[in-house]
C-alpha positions as CSV (number, residue, x, y, z in Angstrom):
1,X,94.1,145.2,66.4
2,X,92.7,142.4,68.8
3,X,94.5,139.3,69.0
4,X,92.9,136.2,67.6
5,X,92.5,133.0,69.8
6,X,90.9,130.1,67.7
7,X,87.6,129.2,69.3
8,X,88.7,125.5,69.4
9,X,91.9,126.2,71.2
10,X,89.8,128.5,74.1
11,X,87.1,124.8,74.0
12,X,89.6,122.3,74.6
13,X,91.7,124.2,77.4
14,X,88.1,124.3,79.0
15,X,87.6,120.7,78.5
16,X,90.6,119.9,79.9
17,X,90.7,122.1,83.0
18,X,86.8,120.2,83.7
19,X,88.5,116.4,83.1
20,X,91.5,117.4,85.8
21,X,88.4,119.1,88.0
22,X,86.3,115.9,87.6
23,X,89.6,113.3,88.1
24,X,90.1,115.2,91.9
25,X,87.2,113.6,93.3
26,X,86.6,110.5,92.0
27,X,86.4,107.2,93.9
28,X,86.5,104.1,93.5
29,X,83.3,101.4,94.2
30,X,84.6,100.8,98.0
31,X,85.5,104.4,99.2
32,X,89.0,104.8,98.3
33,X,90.7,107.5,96.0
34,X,92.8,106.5,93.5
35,X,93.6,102.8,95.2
36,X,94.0,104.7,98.6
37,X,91.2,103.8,101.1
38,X,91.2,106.4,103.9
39,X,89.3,106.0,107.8
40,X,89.7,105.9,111.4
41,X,89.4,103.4,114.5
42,X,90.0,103.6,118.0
43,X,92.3,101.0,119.9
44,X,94.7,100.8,122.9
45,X,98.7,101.3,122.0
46,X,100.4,97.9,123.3
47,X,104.0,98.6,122.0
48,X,106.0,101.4,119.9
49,X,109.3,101.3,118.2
50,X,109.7,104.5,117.1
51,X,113.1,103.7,115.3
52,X,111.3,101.1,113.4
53,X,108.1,103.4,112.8
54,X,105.9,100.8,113.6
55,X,103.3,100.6,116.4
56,X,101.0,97.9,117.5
57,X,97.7,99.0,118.9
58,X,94.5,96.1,120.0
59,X,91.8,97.6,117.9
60,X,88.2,97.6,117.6
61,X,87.1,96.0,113.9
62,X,87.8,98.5,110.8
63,X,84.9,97.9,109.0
64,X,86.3,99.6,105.8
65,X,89.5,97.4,105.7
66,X,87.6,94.1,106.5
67,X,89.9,93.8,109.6
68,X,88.8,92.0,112.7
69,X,89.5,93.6,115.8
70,X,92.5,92.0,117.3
71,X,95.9,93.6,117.6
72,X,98.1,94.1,114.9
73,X,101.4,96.4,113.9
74,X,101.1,99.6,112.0
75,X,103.7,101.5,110.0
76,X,103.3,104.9,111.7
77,X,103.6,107.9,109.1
78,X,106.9,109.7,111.5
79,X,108.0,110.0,114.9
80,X,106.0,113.1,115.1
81,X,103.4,110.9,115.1
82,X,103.6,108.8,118.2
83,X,105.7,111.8,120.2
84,X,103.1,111.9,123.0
85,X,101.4,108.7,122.8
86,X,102.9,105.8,125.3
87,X,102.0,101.8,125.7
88,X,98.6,101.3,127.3
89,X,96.8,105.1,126.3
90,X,93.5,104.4,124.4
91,X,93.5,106.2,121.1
92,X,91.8,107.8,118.1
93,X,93.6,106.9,115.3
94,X,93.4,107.5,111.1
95,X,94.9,105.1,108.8
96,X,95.4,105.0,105.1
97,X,95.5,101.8,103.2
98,X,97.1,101.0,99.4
99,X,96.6,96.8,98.8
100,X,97.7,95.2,102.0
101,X,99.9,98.1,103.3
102,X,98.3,99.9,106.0
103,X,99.8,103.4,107.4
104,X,98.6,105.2,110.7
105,X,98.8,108.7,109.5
106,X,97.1,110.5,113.2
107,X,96.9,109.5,116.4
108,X,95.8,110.8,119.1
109,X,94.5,109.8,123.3
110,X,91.5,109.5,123.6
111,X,89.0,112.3,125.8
């Protein structure tokens, strides 16, 4: 004897597994996922205080964030993430941004 499963039970797992699918990707109008607005810039590092996890690099404009280039302090994501980078290397760097809170989440010297 096979076992039974209602046709509308196998229908709305599927349509449920295709909403979660759907949800992963979706962005909002400027770029961001899920309030999270995710992109890179390039800058020189001016200071760390890696006790603090903040760094403050002079940046070229972050046309995604509406930021002017200037030079401002970062929260830096862990200690890991400025272990090789000193005051006055030019860098790559990502950031990650939720309202006004702004996280540098990779950085790296520049080639």
């Amino acid at each position: 004897m096979k076992p039974h499963v209602p046709r509308t039970l196998l229908f709305s797992i599927g349509l449920m597994v295709a909403a979660a699918a759907g949800a992963q990707g979706r962005h909002d109008e400027n770029g961001s996922t899920h309030g999270v607005t995710h992109t890179t810039g390039k800058g020189t590092v001016t200071q760390i205080d890696v006790a603090a996890k903040r760094i403050t690099l002079d940046h070229e404009a972050i046309r995604k964030l509406k930021l002017d280039a200037g030079s401002h302090d970062f929260q830096i994501r862990s200690e890991k993430t400025v272990a090789t980078i000193k005051a006055g290397d030019k860098v790559d760097f990502s950031i990650e941004a939720r309202g006004n809170a702004m996280e540098i989440t990779r950085l790296s010297k520049q080639k």
